[in-house]
N, C-alpha and C positions, 0 to 999 in steps of 0.2 A: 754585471752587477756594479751597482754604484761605488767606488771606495768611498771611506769614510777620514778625514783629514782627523788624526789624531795625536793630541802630543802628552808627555809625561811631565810629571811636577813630582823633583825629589831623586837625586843621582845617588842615593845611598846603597847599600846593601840588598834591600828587596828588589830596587830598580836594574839591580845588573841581570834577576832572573829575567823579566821581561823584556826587558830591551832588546834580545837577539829572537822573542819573538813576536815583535810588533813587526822585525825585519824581517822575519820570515812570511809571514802573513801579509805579504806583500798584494797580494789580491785582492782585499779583504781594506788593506787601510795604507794611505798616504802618510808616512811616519814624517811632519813636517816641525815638530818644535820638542826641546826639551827644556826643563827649568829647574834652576835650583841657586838657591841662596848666593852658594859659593861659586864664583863665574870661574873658578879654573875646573872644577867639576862641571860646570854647563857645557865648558869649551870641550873639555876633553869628550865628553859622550855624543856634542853635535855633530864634531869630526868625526869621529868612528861612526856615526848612523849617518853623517848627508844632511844633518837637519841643522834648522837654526836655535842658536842659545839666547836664554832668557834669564836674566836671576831675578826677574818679577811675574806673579801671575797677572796680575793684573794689566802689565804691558804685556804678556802673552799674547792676553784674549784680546788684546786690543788689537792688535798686530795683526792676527793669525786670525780667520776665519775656520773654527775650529768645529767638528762634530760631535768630537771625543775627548776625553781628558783622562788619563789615565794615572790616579793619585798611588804615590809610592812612598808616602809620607809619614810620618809616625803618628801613632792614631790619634794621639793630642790633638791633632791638627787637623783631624777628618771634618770635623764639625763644621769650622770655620770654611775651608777651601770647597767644599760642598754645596755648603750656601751660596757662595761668590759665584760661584761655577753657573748654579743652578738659576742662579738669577740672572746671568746671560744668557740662560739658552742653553747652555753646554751639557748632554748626556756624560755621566762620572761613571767609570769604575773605581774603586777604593780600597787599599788592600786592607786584611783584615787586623782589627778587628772593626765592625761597624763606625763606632764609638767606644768612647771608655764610659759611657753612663745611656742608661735610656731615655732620659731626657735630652741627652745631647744627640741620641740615634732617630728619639720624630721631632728634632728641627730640620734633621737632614731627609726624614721622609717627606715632612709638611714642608721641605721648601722645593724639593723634585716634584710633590704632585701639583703644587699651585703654580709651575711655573712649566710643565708638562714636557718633562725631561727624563728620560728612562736613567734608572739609578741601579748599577747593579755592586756585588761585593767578590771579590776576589777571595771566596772561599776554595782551596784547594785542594781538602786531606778526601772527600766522599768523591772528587773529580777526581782521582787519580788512577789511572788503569785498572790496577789491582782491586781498587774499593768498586769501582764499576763492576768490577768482575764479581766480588762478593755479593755487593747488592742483585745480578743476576742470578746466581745461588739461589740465592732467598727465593726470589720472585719467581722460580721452575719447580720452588719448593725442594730440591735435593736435600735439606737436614729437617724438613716437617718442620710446623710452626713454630718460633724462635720461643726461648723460655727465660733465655738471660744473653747477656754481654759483658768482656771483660778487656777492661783497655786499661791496662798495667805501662804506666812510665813511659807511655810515649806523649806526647802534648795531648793534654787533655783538660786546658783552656777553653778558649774561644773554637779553635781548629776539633778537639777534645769531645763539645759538646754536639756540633755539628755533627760530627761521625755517627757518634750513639745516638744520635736523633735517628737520622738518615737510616743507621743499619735494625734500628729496632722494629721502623713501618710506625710508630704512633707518636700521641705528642706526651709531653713529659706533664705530670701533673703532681709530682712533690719529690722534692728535693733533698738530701740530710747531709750536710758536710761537714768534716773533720780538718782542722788545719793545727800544721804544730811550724815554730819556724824557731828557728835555733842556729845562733852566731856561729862561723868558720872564720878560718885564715882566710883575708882578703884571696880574689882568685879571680883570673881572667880567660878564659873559656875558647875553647877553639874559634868560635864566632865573635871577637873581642868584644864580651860580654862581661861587664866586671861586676860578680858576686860579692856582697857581705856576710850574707843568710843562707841557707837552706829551707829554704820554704817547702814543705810538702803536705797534700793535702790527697783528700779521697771524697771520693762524693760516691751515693747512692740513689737513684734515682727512679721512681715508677711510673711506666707509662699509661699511658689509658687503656692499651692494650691488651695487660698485662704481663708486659715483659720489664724486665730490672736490668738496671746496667749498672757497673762498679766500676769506677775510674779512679785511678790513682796518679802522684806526681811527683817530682822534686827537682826542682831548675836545676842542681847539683848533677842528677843522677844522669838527668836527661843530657847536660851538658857533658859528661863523663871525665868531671873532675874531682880532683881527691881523693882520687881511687875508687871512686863508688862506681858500681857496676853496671854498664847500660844494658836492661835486661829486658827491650821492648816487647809485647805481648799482647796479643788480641787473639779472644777466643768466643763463636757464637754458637751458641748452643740451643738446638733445635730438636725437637720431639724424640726424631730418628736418626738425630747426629752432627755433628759438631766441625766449624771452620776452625783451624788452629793454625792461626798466622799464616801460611802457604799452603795448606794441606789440608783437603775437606774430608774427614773421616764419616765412613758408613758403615753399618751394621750389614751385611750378606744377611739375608732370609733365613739361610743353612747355619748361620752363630748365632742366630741369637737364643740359644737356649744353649750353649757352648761357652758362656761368659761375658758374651757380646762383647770380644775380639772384631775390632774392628778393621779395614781397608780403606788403606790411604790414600788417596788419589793426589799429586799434586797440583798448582796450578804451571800450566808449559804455556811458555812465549814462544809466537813463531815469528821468527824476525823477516822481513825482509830489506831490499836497498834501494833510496832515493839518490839518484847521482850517486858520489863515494861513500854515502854512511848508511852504516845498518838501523833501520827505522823498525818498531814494533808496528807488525800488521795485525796480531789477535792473540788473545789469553783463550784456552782450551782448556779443558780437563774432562777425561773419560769418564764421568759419573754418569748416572741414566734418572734422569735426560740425561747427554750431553750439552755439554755449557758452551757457548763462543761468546763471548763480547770483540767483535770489531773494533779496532782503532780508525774514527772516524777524520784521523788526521794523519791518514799514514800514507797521503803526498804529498808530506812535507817534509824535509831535514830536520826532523824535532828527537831530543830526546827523550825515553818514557818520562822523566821529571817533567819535561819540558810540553807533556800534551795536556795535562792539567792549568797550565797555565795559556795553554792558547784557547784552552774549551773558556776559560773565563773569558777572555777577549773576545771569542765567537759568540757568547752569549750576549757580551753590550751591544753588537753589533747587533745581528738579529733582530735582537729587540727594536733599536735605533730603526733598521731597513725594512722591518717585517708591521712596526707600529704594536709590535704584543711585549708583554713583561718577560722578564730578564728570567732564565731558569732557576737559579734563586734568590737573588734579589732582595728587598733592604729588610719586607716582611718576616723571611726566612733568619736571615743572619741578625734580624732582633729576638726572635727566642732563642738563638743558639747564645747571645751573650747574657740574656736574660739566665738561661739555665746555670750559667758562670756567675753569674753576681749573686745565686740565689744558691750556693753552693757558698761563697764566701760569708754572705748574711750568716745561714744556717748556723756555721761556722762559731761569727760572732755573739749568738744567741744562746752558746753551750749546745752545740749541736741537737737544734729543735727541726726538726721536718719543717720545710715549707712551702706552702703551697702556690702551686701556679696558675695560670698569669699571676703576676706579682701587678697590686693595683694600687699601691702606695710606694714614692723613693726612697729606698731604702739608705738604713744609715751609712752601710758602707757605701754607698755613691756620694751620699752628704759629704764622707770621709775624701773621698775622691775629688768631688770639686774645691774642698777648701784647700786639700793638696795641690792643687793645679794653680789657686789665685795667690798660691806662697812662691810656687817654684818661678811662675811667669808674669805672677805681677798684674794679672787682667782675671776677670771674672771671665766664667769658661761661656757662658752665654753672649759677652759682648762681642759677636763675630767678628765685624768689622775691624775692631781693633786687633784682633786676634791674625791679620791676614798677614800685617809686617812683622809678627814673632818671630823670633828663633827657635826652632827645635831641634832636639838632638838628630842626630844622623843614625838611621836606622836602615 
C-alpha cells in the first residue's frame, strides 16, 4: 500500500493526542512535517517525530510535497487553513469542531469539492471502542427499538450532538434548548482551562424516528471544579431494556411479570499484547445474541483512547487511497454542529423548539462572527488574511 506523506499544523494540546499516532501508523503514512506559530514548539515535536519544522503553512506546502495535512488547530482557524490547504491539492483532517458557524463549515466544504480533495473531521466520542460497542447493541437489537437517550454532563456540544445522533439511528428534526450561565470565582481547570461562568445548558431533541434524546452540561461540572460533582451518564433506552453507561440491562422472559427485575450483563474487554503493551483485542458481553465488536487496530501499540483517533486517521486515508468519502466526513459533522447552534438559538428565543435543517444564519452565529471580527481584527470570511493570525493554543 501506498504511504501517504502527511504533516500536522498546530503543537498545542489536541496535537500531543495524535502525534504518537501518526507514529504509530507507520504503514499507513510518512510523518514528514510539523507546524506551528511558535518554532520552539515546532522544534521540539520535529525532534521527537524525525520530522521537519515549520512555523508557516504556507512554506510547509511549499516545501513538502504533502498528501495529508492533519489540522490540530483551534476551530477559529478551521476555516481559513482548509481553504489554503484545499486549494493546493492537500486532503485535511480537522479536529473538531467543523467550524464555529455554518457558513464558515460550506466554505470549507465548497472549497474541498471544487478543488477535489477529500475532507474529513476528527470526530471521536461515536469512534471510541466502547460507543462502537453500544452502537452494535443496537444494531443485533439486544434492548428492542430504542425509545429515548440520556447524556447527563459529559460533553454534549459538538462531540455531545454527534453521539445522540449516531446512537438514536435517525436525523434530528427539532430542537428545544435551555441555557442559564451565572458568574463564579475565576478558576482554572485541570486542562488549564480558565473559567469565569458556569454555562449550563440542556437540550431536547426529536428525531424522525421517533426517539428523544435529553442532554445536559456545565464546563464547571464537566471540568470538576468548585466542587461540583462529575456525575457522567448515558442511558439508552430500548423497548425490552436499557444501556446504562457499562451495563446492558434485560428483562429474563421468567421476570417479567415478577416486576421486571432485570440482568445485568457488563461490557468485558479482552486484552491482549503487541510487543510489551497490553493492546484491546474485543469488547464482549454475554447477552443473546452475543455481542463482539473487534478492535480493528489491535496490531498496533495503541491505547483504547488511542484507537479512536487512529480510526479518524484511517478514514482520511482510505478515502485519499480508495478514491471513496471519508466515514463521516464534513456532511456528517455539519449537522452534528448544526444540532449545537440550534440548541443555543432555541435557547435565545426563550426556549422555542426549532426546527431542522435550519435554512437561515441564525442570530447567534451573527453573534459569533462579530465576536471573531473584535477579538482578531479580520472579518471571519476574509480567509486569506486570516492564514497569518494568531490563535490561542489549544
Amino acid at each position: 500500500m501506498k504511504k501517504l506523506k502527511i504533516g500536522l499544523v498546530g503543537v498545542g494540546r489536541r496535537a500531543q493526542a495524535h502525534l504518537p499516532v501518526i507514529a504509530a501508523l507507520g504503514d499507513v503514512y510518512d510523518f514528514v512535517a510539523v507546524c506551528d506559530m511558535n518554532p520552539e514548539a515546532a522544534k521540539a515535536a520535529a525532534e521527537k517525530y524525525g520530522t521537519k519544522a515549520y512555523t508557516s503553512v504556507e512554506t510547509m506546502v511549499e516545501k513538502e510535497k504533502l498528501d495529508v495535512v492533519d489540522l490540530t488547530t483551534p476551530g477559529d482557524s478551521h476555516h481559513a487553513f482548509t481553504c489554503f490547504l484545499a486549494e493546493m491539492g492537500i486532503n485535511v483532517i480537522v479536529e473538531t469542531p467543523i467550524a464555529i458557524t455554518l457558513p464558515l463549515a460550506d466554505l470549507m466544504i465548497n472549497s474541498a469539492k471544487k478543488a477535489g480533495v477529500k475532507l474529513e473531521v476528527a470526530e471521536n466520542y461515536y469512534r471510541a471502542p466502547s460507543e462502537r460497542f453500544r452502537r452494535a447493541l443496537l444494531d443485533k437489537g439486544v434492548v428492542g427499538e430504542i425509545v429515548r437517550i440520556y447524556r447527563i454532563f459529559q460533553e454534549v456540544g459538538y462531540h455531545g450532538m454527534s453521539w445522540v445522533r449516531v446512537m438514536s439511528g435517525g436525523s434530528p428534526k427539532s430542537i428545544m434548548g435551555v441555557t442559564k450561565e451565572a458568574p463564579i470565582v475565576p478558576v482554572t481547570d485541570r486542562m488549564k482551562r480558565h473559567h469565569t461562568s458556569d454555562s449550563w445548558n440542556m437540550g431536547i431533541i426529536d428525531f424522525d424516528n421517533g426517539v428523544i434524546a435529553i442532554t445536559m452540561y456545565s464546563n464547571i461540572i464537566h471540568a470538576g471544579s468548585l466542587g461540583r460533582r462529575i456525575i457522567f451518564f448515558t442511558q439508552i433506552d430500548g423497548a425490552k431494556g436499557t444501556i446504562v453507561n457499562d451495563e446492558i440491562h434485560i428483562v429474563k422472559p421468567e421476570n417479567l411479570e415478577l416486576g421486571g427485575i432485570s440482568t445485568a450483563y457488563p461490557m468485558k474487554r479482552v486484552m491482549t499484547s503487541e510487543g510489551s503493551k497490553a493492546v484491546l483485542e474485543r469488547i464482549e458481553a454475554d447477552t443473546e445474541p452475543k455481542v463482539v465488536w473487534e478492535n480493528p487496530f489491535k496490531g498496533y501499540p495503541l491505547s483504547e483512547h488511542q484507537i479512536s483517533i487512529a480510526d479518524e486517521l484511517w478514514s482520511i486515508a482510505k478515502a485519499v487511497l480508495q478514491d471513496a468519502e471519508p466515514e463521516y466526513g464534513p456532511y456528517e459533522a455539519r449537522k452534528d454542529m448544526e444540532m449545537g447552534i440550534a440548541i443555543q438559538e432555541s435557547a435565545r428565543q426563550g426556549r422555542k423548539p426549532i426546527s431542522l435543517p435550519l435554512t437561515d444564519v441564525t442570530e447567534h452565529e451573527n453573534r459569533i462572527h462579530r465576536n471573531f471580527r473584535e477579538k482578531y481584527g479580520v472579518d471571519p470570511f476574509k480567509v486569506q488574511e486570516l492564514l497569518s493570525t494568531v490563535y490561542p493554543r489549544v
